[in-house]
C-alpha positions as CSV (number, residue, x, y, z in Angstrom):
1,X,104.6,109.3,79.6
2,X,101.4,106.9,79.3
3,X,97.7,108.2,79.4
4,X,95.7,109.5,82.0
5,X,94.5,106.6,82.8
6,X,97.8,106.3,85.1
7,X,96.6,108.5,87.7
8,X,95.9,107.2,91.0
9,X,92.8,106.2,92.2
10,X,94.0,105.3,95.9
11,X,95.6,108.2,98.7
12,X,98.5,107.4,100.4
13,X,99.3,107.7,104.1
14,X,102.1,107.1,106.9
15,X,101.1,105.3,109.8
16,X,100.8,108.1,112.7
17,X,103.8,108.0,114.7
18,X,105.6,105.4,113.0
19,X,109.3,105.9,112.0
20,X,110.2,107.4,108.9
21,X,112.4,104.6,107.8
22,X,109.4,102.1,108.7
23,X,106.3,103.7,107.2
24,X,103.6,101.6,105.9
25,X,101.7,102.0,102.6
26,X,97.8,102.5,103.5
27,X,95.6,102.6,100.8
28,X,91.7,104.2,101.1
29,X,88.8,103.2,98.3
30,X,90.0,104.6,94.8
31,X,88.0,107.6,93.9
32,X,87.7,106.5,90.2
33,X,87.3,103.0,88.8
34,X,91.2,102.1,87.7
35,X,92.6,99.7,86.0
36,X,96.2,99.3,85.1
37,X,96.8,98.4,81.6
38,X,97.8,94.9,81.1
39,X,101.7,93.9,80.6
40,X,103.0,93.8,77.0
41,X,99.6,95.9,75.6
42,X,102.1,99.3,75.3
43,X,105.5,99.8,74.7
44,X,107.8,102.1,77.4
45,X,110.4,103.6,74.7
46,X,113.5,104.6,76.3
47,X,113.8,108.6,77.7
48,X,117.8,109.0,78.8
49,X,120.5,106.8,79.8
50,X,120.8,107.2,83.8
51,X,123.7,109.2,85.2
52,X,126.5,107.8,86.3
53,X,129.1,108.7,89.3
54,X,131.4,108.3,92.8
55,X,128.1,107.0,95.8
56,X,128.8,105.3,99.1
57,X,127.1,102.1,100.6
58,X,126.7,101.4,103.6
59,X,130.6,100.5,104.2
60,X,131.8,103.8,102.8
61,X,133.4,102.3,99.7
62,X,133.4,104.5,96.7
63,X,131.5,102.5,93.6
64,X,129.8,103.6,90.3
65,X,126.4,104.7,90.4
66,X,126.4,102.3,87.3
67,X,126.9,99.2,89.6
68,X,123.1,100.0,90.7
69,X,121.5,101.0,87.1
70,X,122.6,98.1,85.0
71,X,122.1,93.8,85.3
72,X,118.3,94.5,86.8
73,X,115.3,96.1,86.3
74,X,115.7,99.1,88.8
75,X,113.3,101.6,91.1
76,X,115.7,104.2,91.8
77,X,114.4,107.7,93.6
78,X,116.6,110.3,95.8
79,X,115.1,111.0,99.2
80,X,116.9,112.4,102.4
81,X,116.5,110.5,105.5
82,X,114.4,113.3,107.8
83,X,112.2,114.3,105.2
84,X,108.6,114.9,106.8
85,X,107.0,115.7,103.5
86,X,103.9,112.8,103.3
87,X,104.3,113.0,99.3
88,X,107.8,113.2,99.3
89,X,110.4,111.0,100.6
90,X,108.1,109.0,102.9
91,X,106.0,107.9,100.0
92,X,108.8,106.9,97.9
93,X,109.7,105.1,100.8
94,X,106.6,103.2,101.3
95,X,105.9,102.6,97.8
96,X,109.1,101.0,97.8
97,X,108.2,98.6,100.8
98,X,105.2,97.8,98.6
99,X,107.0,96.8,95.3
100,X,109.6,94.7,97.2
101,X,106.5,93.1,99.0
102,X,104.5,92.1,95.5
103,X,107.9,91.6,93.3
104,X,109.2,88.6,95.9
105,X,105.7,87.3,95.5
106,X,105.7,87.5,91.6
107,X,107.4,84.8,89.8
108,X,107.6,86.8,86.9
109,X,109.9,89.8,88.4
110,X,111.8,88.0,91.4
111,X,115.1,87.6,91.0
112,X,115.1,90.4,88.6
113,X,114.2,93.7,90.2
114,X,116.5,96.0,92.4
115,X,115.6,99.0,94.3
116,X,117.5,102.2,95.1
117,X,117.2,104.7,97.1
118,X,120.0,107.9,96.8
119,X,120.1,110.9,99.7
120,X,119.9,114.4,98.2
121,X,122.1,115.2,101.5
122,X,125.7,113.8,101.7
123,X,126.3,116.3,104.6
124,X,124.0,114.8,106.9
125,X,123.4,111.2,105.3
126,X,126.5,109.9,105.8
127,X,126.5,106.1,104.6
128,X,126.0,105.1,108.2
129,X,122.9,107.3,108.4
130,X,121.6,105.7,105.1
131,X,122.0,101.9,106.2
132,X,119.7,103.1,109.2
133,X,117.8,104.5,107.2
134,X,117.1,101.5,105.7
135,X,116.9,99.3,108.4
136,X,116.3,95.7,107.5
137,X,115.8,96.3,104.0
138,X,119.7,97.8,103.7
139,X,120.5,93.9,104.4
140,X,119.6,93.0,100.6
141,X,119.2,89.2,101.8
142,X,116.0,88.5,99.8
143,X,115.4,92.0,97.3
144,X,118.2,93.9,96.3
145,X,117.8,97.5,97.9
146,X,120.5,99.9,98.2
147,X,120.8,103.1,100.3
148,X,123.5,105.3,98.6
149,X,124.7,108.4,99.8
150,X,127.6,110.8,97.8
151,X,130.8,112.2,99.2
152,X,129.8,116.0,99.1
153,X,127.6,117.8,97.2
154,X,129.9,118.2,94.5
155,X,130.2,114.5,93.4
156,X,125.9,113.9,93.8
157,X,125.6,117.7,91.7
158,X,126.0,116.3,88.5
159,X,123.7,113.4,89.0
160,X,120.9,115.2,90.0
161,X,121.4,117.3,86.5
162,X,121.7,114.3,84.2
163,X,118.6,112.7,85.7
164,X,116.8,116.3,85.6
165,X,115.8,115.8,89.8
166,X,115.5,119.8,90.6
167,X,116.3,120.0,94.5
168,X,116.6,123.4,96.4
169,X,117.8,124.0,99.9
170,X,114.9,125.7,102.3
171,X,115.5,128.8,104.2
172,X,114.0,130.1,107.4
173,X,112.6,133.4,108.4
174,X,115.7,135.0,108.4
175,X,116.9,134.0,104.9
176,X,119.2,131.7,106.5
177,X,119.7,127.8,105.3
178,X,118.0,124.9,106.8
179,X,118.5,120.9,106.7
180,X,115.3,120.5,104.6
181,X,115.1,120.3,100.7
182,X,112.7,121.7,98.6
183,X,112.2,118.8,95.6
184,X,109.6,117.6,93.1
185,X,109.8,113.6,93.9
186,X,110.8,111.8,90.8
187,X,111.2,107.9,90.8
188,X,112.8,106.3,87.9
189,X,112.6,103.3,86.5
190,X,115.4,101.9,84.9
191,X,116.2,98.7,81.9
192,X,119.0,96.3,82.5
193,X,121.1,98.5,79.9
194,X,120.6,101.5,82.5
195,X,118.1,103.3,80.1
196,X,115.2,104.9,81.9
197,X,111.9,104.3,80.7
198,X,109.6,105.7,82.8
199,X,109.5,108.7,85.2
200,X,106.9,108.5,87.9
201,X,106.1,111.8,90.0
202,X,104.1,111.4,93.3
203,X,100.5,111.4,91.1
204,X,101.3,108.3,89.3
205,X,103.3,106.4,92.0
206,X,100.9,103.7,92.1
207,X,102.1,100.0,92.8
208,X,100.1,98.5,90.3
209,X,101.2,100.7,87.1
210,X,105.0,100.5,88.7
211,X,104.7,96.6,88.8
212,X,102.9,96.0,85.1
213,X,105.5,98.5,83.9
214,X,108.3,96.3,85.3
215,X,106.3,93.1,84.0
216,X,106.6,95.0,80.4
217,X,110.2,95.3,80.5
218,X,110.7,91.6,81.7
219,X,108.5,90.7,78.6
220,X,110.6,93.2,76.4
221,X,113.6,91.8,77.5
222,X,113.0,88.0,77.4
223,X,110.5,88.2,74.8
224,X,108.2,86.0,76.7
225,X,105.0,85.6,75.2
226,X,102.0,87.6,77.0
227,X,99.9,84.8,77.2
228,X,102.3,82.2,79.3
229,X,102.4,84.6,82.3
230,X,101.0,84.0,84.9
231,X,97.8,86.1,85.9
232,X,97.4,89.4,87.6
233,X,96.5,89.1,91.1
């Protein structure tokens, strides 16, 4: 992990009464001076390769997990779609909106950027309730993003352990299960060998370090000289 000089300096909200699946990123005065480091100043060394396994798209096909980890630099975070949690699922969420929003404007990262997004619950996110989820964005007809979802618990199990995503189920009064999940939210972001590189929790999920962190791995990988890219807007 990078320096403390990654930790936010903007809060993040949902727009009140807005659905879930089509919460907006809103951003208030930072309440620090911050700057992200420029691309190619500081290396991300690899941490893990990402876990692989059976998911489901939107058409119910079983496919690789690996499909959506390798060939692109990838945003990948597990979410459930009724998650109410406003530094949880919704901010991934958003934050995603955000980085599809600046990468299709960057010539830099379009075209190389893909963006997932995995349920924690294959009992109630069936692949049908994940393309809702994702509304337009499930389309992929100008950013790759893909809304996967697992067969049961047993096939998304050992993904969660081999990317180290903790999730517990919440009880009631009564000690008896309910829908929601108790989780940490983790977003990873992944190499085009499926290496991940960085690890963002909901402190450091800021769109400008998530962005010059990509734009380090494009340089990494094309070995682009710093100084012909274009400038930081």
């Amino acid at each position: 992990m990078k320096q403390l000089w990654r930790e936010v300096g903007c809060m993040l909200a949902l727009v009140a009464g807005m659905p879930l699946a089509q919460a907006q990123l809103q951003s208030k005065a930072p309440a620090q001076d911050f700057v992200a480091p420029a691309p190619g100043s500081y290396a991300l060394p690899p941490i893990q390769p990402a876990a692989d396994g059976w998911v489901l798209e939107g058409n119910g096909l079983p496919r690789r997990l690996s499909r959506y980890t390798h060939g692109a630099l990838t945003l990948l975070s597990f979410v459930y779609t009724y998650c109410t949690d406003p530094i949880g699922c919704p901010l991934a969420y958003a934050t995603f909106d955000t980085i599809k929003r600046r990468v299709l404007a960057d010539p830099v990262l379009r075209g190389r950027v893909r963006l997932v997004s995995l349920s924690f619950d294959p009992v109630n996110d069936t692949p049908d309730a994940m393309r809702i989820y994702g509304g337009e964005h499930a389309l992929g007809a100008d950013l790759p993003w893909h809304f996967l979802t697992t067969y049961s618990t047993r096939f998304l199990k050992p993904i969660l352990d081999d990317f180290g995503q903790d999730v517990d189920i919440e009880l009631d009064a009564k000690g008896a299960p309910t829908r929601a999940r108790a989780h940490l939210l983790k977003v990873f972001l992944l190499d085009r060998n499926g290496q991940v590189r960085e690890i963002y929790s909901s402190a450091f999920l800021h769109p400008d370090v998530i962005l010059n962190d990509m734009r380090t791995l494009a340089l990494e990988s094309t070995g682009q000289a710093l100084a012909k890219l274009p400038p930081q807007k």
